[in-house]
C-alpha positions as CSV (number, residue, x, y, z in Angstrom):
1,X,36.6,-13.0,94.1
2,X,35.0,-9.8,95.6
3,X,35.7,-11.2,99.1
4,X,39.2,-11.5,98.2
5,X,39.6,-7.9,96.4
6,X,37.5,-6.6,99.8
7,X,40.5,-8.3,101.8
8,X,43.4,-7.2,99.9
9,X,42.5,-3.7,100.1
10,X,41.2,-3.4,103.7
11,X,44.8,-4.9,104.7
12,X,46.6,-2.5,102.0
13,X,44.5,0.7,103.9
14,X,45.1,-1.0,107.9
15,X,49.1,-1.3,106.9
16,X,48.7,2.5,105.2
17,X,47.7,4.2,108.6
18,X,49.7,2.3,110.6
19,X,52.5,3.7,108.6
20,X,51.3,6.8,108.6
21,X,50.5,6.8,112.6
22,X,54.3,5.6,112.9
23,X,55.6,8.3,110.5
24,X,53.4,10.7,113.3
25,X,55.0,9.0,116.3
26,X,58.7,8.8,114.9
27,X,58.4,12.9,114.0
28,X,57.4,13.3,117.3
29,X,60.2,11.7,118.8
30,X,62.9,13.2,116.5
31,X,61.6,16.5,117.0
32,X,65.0,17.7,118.2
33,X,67.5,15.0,117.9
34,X,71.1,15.7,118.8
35,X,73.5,17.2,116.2
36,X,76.9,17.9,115.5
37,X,79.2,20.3,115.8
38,X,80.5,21.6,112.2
39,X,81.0,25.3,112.6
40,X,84.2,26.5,113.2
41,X,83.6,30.3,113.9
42,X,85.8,32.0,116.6
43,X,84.5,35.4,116.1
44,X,81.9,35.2,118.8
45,X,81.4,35.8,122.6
46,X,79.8,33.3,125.1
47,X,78.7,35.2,128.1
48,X,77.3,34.1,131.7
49,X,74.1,33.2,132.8
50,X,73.3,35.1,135.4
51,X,71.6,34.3,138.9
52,X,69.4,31.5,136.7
53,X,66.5,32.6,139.4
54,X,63.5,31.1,138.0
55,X,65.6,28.4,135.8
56,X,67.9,28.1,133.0
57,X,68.8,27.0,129.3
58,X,71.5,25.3,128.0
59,X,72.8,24.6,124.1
60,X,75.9,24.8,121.9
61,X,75.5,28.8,120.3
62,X,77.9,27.7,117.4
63,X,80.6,25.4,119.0
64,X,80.5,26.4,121.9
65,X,78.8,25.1,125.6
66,X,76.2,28.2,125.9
67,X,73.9,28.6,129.2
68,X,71.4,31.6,130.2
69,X,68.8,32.5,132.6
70,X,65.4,31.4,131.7
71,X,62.1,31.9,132.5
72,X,58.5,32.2,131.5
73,X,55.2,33.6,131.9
74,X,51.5,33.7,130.4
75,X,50.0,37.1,129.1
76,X,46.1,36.3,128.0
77,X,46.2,34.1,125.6
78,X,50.2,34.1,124.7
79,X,52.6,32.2,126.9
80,X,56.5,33.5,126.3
81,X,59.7,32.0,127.1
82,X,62.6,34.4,127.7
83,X,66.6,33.3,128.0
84,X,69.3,35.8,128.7
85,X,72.6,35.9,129.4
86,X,74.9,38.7,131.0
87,X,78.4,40.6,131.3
88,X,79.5,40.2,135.0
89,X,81.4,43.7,136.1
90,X,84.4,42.3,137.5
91,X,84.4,42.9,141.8
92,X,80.7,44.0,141.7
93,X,78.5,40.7,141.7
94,X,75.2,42.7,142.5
95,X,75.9,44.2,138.6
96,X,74.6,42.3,135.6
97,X,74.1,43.5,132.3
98,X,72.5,42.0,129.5
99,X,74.2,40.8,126.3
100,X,71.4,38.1,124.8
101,X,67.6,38.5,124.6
102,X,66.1,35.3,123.1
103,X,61.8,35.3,123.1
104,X,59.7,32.4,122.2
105,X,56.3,33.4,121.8
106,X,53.5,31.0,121.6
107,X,49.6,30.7,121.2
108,X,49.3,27.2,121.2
109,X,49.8,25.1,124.1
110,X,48.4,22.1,122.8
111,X,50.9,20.9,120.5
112,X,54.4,18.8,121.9
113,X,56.5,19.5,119.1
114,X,56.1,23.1,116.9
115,X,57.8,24.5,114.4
116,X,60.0,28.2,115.4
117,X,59.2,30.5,112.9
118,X,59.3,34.4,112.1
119,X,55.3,34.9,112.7
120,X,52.9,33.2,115.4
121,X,50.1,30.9,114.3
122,X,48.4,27.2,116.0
123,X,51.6,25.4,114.1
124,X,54.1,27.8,114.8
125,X,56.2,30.1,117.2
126,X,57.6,33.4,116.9
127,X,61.2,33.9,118.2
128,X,63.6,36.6,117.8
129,X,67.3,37.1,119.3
130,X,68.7,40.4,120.4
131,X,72.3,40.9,120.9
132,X,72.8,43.7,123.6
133,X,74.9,45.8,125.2
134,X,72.7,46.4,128.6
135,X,69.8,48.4,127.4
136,X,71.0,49.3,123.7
137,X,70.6,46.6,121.2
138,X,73.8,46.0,119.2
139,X,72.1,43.7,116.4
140,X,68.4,41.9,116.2
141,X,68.8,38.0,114.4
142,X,65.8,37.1,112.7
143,X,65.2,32.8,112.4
144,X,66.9,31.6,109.3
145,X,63.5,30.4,107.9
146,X,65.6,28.2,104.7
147,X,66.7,26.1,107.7
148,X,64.6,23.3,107.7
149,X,65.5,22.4,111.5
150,X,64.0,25.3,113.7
151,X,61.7,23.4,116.1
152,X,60.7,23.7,119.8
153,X,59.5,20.6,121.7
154,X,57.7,20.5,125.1
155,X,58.2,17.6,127.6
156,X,56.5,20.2,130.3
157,X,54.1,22.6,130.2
158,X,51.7,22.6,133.4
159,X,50.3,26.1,134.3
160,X,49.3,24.8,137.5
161,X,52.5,23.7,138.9
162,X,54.1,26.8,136.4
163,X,56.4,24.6,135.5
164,X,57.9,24.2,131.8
165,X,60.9,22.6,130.1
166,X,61.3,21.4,126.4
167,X,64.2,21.4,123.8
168,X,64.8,23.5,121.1
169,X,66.6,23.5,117.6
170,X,66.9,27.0,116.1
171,X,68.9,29.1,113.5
172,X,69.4,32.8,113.3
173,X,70.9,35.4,110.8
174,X,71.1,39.1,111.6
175,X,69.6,42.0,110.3
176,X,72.3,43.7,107.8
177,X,70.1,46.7,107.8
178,X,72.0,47.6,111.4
179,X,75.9,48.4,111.0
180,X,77.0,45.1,112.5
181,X,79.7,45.2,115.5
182,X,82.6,43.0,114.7
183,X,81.8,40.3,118.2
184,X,78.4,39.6,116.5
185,X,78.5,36.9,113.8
186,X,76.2,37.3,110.9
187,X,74.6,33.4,110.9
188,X,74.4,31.9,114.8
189,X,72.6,28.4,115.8
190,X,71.6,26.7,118.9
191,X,71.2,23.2,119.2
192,X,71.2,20.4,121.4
193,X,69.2,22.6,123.5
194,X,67.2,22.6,126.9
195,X,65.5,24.8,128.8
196,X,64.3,24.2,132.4
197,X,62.3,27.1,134.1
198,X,59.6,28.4,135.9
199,X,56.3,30.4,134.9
200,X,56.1,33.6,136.6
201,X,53.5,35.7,136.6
């Protein structure tokens, strides 16, 4: 009788983990699955890349295809990831100035799939969004930390090759402390995206 009892709950506790090690594999995977558009907000601008010199991002900002320069480099201990876009001056291509300043900020390089939050800590990373007009900012977007799907995920991250690309998943709603300017919406998302770029340092 005790052999049996012994049995039953060693195969209860192997089929327990192995659900639990799936429920770790399937997060993993679905860190940032596709999504759909649903927004139908027209009162924003989408705004060139730039030169995309040490590599790019891409995503839907809203409902809309969205692209921007990437790149990314390692300060002590923090590794950052910065995409921007620009406002080409029409007949002057040497001319580019800024309209979007997007920063991931990150401590821990160990982890494939992290959560994009308003602080820095081993589980999470800091990111923040500027709208701009060159070098004044228009608005600052804070994440939208009630939305459950803010994540980053890495598929690269090699400091010796300084090369790193990922996706991301990330909502932002602006500071109503600044006197908004009618081109900047008050709730924006990015999803679907990927980023592709370089570590500079």
């Amino acid at each position: 009788m005790r052999f049996i009892l012994y049995f039953n709950f060693l195969f209860i506790l192997i089929a327990f983990c192995y659900c639990k090690d799936d429920e770790i594999q399937k997060k993993t995977s679905e860190c940032v699955p596709n999504e759909a558009i649903i927004s139908k907000d027209s009162t924003f601008e989408i705004y060139s890349p730039g030169k995309m010199e040490y590599g790019y991002a891409t995503a839907i900002k809203l409902n809309k295809q969205w692209k921007a320069s990437s790149t990314a480099f390692l300060s002590k201990d923090t590794f950052y990831i910065y995409f921007r876009t620009f406002w080409d001056v029409p007949n002057e291509p040497t001319l580019e100035y800024d309209t979007e300043f997007l920063i991931i900020q990150i401590a821990n390089l160990n982890e494939k799939c992290m959560k994009l939050s308003r602080a820095t800590t081993n589980k999470s990373c800091e990111m923040y969004f500027s709208a701009l007009s060159d070098d004044v900012t228009e608005d600052r977007y804070y994440i939208l930390e009630s939305d459950p799907n803010n994540y980053i995920q890495f598929d690269t991250l090699n400091l010796e090759t300084g090369r790193v690309a990922g996706k991301f998943m990330v909502s932002f709603e602006r500071d109503k402390s600044r006197v908004k300017k009618p081109w900047n919406p008050d709730f924006v998302r990015f999803f679907n995206g990927e980023f592709h770029c370089r570590i500079k340092n």
